[in-house]
Every structure is written in structure tokens, then in C-alpha cells.
N, C-alpha and C positions, 0 to 999 in steps of 0.2 A: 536120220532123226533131226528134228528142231530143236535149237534149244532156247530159252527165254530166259532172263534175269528176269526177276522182281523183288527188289531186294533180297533176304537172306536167300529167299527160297526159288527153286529150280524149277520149271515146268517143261516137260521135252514133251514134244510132238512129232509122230511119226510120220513121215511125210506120204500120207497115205489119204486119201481124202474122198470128194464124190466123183474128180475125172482122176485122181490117180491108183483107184483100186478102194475097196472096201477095209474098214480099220476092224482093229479087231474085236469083238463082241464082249469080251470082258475087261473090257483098258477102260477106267472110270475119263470120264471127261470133265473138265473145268474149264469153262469160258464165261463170260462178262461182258458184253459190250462195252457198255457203259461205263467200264473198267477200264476201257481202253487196250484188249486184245479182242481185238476185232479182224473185220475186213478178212481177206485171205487165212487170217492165222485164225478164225475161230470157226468156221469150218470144219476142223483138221481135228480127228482124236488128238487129246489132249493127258498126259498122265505127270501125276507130280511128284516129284522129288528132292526132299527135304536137304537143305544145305547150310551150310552156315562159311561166309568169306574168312569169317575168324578163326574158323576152326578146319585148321587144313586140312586134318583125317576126314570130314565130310562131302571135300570135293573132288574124287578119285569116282565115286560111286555114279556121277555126272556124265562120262564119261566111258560109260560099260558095253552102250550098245555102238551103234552106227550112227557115231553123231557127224552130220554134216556141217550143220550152220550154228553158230553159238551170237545169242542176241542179250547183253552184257549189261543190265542195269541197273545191276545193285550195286545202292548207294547210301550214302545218308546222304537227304537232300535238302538241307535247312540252312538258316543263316546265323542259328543260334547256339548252335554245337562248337566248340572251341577246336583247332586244328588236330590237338595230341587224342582227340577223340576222332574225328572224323581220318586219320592217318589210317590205321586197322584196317575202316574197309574200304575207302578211297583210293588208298595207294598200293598197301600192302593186299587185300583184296583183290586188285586187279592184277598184280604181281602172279598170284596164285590163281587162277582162272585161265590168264592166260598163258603160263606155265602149263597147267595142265592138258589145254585145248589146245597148246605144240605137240604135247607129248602123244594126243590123240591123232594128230592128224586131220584135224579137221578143215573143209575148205573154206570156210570163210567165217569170220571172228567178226561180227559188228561191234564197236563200241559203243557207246551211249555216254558223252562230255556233256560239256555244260556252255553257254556262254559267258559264262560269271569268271572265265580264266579269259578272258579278254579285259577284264579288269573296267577304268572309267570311261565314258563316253567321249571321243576324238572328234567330235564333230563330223563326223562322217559316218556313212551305215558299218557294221564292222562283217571286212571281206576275211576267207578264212585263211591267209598268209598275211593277215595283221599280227604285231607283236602281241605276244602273252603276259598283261599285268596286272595280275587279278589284286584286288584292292581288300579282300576280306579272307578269314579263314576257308570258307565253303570253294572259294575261286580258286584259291593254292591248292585245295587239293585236290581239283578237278583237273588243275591243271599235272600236277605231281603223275596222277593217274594217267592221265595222258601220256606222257615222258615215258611211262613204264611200254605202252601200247606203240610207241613210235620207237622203239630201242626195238622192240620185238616184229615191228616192219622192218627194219634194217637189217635183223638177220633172218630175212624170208618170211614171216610169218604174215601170213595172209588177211589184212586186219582192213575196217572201214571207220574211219572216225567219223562222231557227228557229233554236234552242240547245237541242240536245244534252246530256244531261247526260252520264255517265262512259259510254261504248262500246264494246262489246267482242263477242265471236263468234270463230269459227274466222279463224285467221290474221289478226285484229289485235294491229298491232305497236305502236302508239302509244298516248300518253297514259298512264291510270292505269287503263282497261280492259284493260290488257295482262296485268292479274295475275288475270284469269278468263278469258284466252282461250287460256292456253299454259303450261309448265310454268314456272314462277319461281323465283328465286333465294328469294322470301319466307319464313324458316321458324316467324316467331314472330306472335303479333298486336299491334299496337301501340295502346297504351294499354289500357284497359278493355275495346276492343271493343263497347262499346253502344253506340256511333254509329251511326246512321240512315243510309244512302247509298240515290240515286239510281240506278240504270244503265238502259241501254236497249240491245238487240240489234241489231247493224251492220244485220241484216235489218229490224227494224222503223226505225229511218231512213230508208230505202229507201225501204221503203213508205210513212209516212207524208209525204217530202216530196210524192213520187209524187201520193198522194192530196189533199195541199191544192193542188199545181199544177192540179188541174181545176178548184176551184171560184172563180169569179169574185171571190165576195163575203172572200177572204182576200186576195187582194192589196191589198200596202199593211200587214197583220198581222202579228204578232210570233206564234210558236207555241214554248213549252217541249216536249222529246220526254223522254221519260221514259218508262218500264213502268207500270204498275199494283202492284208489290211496293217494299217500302224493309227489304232483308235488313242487320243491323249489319256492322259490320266482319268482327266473330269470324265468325260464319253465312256472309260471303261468302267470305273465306279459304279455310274449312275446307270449303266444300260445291266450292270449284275446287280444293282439292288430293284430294280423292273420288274428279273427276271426271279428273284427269291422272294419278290414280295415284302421286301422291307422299304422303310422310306429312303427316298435318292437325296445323297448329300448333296449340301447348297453351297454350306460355308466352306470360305480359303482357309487354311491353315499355315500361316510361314513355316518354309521348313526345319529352323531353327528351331519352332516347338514343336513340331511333330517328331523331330527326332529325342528331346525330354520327354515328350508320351512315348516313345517308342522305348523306350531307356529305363520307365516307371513299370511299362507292361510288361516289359521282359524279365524285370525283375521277380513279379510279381507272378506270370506264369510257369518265371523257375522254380518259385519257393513252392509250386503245385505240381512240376516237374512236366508241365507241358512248353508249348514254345507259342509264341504269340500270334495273335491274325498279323499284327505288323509289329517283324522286325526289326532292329537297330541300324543295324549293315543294309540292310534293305533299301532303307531310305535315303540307301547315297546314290542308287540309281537314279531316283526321281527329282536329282538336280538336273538333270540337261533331259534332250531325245535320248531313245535306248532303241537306237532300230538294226536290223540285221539283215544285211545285203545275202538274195537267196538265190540269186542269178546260175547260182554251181547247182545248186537241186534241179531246180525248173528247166536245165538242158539236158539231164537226163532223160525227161518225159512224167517225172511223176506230177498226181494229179490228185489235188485234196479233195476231202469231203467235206472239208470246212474252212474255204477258203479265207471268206471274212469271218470277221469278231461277231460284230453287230447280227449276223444270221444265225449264226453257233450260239450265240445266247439267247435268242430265240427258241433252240430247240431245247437248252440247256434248261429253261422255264418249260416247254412242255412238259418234260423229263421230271422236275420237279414239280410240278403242279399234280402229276399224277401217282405221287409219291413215291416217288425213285429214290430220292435219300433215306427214305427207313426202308426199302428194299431188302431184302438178304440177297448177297451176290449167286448169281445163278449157278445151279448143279446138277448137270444132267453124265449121262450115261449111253455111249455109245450103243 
């Protein structure tokens, strides 16, 4: 069996497909592309099962059939949530997960980090045996997470780490990918705009955990995910307001004030108990470059679908323009 994180909830996959044998005729199916389980995994009957990281009685049941591969991503993934919140299921969530999926035996444990536990920008791309100093609540406890996932490589257990850097695609709603996957509140650029950034397509996550989960020789290995492009600030902006059909910001923003707007909105989308297009914490990335040296993936052999930025928002606008964001996400049946 497969198994997937998506936050609270479980989705296990039989690993049964169209060259591995015929899945079974009454196992309901749940795939998405545009979701970002794609690629090889969406192929694959797909059956789902209800969990919750908080609630440890729920994740035994995870665990019942022949679970081979466990692909680990629930998370809270926001910059807006204070630590004693995101602790639960950050840390303590992956405490229990992979607890469990010892107890199973199963051969390989991907994780899903972040690079926000890399903390500020060194002037340099960040390799993945750089020090860990995350600079906000969401980074500590990615990193916290982490620590649980590398104590349980040390006594054997079979694990793959990766961090992510900013992600985004059709109907992501988290983090600070969120301001190239959907239309934003954003209308100005903040600072200069020459700032270097990182991002990676929810689809190529997918895949590449997908693809280090086969090979032997990465467990126990750190993997940075990243694209192949580092578009600035201004360039990323302006190429997702293009592609969502709103007008492309012009004006600078010091980021002195952008972080008072970000400080105003936050507040304001707490009192509504949502979390803002732009973050407070957020904004301290886009003081320097934020780029992410990917040299340990790209010798493996894996190979994206969306390599650059600039191309993926491209398709990102197709996607949207044919109204893929009021879509209901797909639901078929083996």
C-alpha cells in the first residue's frame, strides 16, 4: 500500500495499477491533478482514510493493511499560527506517525520539511548540511519535526527528509505560494523587487518525493526541492497577476511599510479568523535572495514537469482561464 499525508487526512493507495495488475472494482478513487497528486500517484486506485495527527486513537487504523511507503505531509503550513498551536501537529504529529509506521514496519517513510527551518538568508544558496535557524514560529517547528524524524533514523528507521521551498499550483491555499496560485490581495511589490526566490510546483513535490521513495540509497538523506528557475520578487508578482488576470503591480513598497501592512492585515484577518495573502513573518524573507541549492535532487535523476516559473504560470493561466478554480476537485471510481 501507499500512503499519502494531506494534512489531517490519510489517502492509501494500493500499489496496484495499469502495468502492476488491475485495482479493485469497488475501492472508490480520489485524484486531482491539479491538486497536486499527480504523476505516477494518480494513476494508482486511490481509497481514503480519515485521521486526525491530534488524535492518536485515529492513526492505528493507517496502518492495517500492507503499508509499504508512508508519504508524510500534514501539516499546518502558515506563517500565522503561533508555535503552542502549530506544536500538536508539527511535532508532536510526526512523533506519532512515525511511531506508528515503526511499529508497521514499513519500508520507507518520506517526510515532507520545510525550508523555513533554515532560518535567514547567508548569502549563499542554502545546501542541505547548512545550520538549522529558523527565524519564525512556522520554521521551529518544522524544524522541531524534523529532530523527531532524524532521532528515528538513528535507531534504524527507514526515513527520507525533504524541504520544500515556497509551493504553489492550482488551489494552493497555504504559506507564501499562495500569492502565485490564486488571485491576491497583493497590489504593490515590496522593496526593490530584485530578490532572488526559490519556488517549486505542488506537482513536482509529488513527484519528486514519489521518485526518491524508490531508491534505496536516499534513505536516511536530506533532499532540498526546488525548480530549476529563481524569478525576483517584481518578475513573480507580475507574471501571477498576467496569469489571474488582475492588474501587474508597478509600485515599490519599502519594506519597512509593507511589513506595517502586513502587521494591519493580519490583524484584521484574525479578527475573521482567516490568515492573510501577506504575512508578517513572511516578509522577512524578502529582505535578501531566498534561493535553494538543488544539486542533491538533480543527481539522483529526477526530472520536473515544471521546470521554470515563468512556463508553469503560463499553464497556471490556462488552468485558470478555463475555470479551474471554481472546479469541484475530481471524483472518480475505479
Amino acid at each position: 500500500m501507499l500512503e499519502i499525508r494531506e494534512g489531517a487526512a490519510t489517502i492509501l493507495a494500493p500499489e496496484k495499477g495499469p502495468e502492476r495488475g488491475p485495482a479493485s472494482s469497488d475501492m472508490p478513487v480520489f485524484y486531482n491533478p491539479a491538486m497536486g497528486i499527480v504523476r505516477d500517484l494518480c494513476v494508482l486506485a486511490v481509497r481514503r482514510l480519515g485521521a486526525d495527527l491530534t488524535r492518536p486513537e485515529t492513526i492505528p487504523q493507517l496502518f492495517g493493511g500492507d503499508v509499504d511507503r508512508v508519504f508524510h505531509l500534514g501539516a499546518i503550513c502558515n506563517f500565522s499560527t503561533p508555535y503552542e498551536k502549530l506544536y500538536p501537529t508539527n511535532v508532536v504529529g510526526v512523533e506519532r506517525i512515525t511511531e506508528a509506521a515503526m511499529d508497521a514496519g514499513v519500508k520507507v517513510f518520506v517526510h515532507v520539511a520545510s525550508t523555513s527551518a533554515y532560518g535567514p538568508y547567508r548569502g549563499h544558496p542554502f545546501r542541505e548540511d547548512d545550520p538549522r535557524e529558523p527565524q519564525d514560529d512556522y520554521g521551529r517547528s518544522k524544524r522541531d519535526g524534523e529532530n523527531v524524524v532524524l532521532k528515528r533514523i538513528a535507531e534504524g528507521f527507514p526515513a527520507i527528509m525533504t524541504r520544500p521551498c515556497t509551493v504553489y499550483g492550482p488551489r494552493c491555499n497555504d504559506g507564501a505560494g499562495k500569492a502565485f496560485s490564486r488571485p491576491t490581495s497583493i497590489t504593490a511589490i515590496p522593496g526593490k523587487g530584485r530578490q532572488l526566490l526559490s519556488n517549486i510546483r505542488a506537482e513536482d513535490v509529488a513527484g519528486a518525493i514519489e521518485h526518491l521513495s524508490h531508491r534505496e540509497e536516499s534513505i536516511g538523506e536530506i533532499y532540498n526541492l526546488a525548480d530549476e528557475s529563481n524569478p525576483t520578487v517584481e518578475q513573480s508578482l507580475v507574471i501571477a497577476a498576467q496569469a489571474f488576470g488582475t492588474k501587474p503591480p508597478k509600485m515599490h513598497v519599502p519594506l519597512g511599510i509593507v511589513k506595517a501592512m502586513a502587521r494591519v492585515q493580519g490583524w484584521t484577518a484574525g479578527r475573521k479568523g482567516r490568515i492573510p495573502d501577506l504575512e508578517y513573518d513572511a516578509v522577512r524573507y524578502l529582505y535578501d535572495d531566498y534561493v535553494v541549492d538543488i544539486g542533491k535532487l538533480k543527481a539522483t535523476g529526477f526530472e520536473f514537469t515544471y521546470p521554470d516559473f515563468t512556463e508553469s504560470m503560463k499553464q497556471i493561466k490556462e488552468w485558470y482561464e478555463a475555470g479551474g478554480l471554481d472546479a469541484e476537485p475530481m471524483t472518480v471510481r475505479a
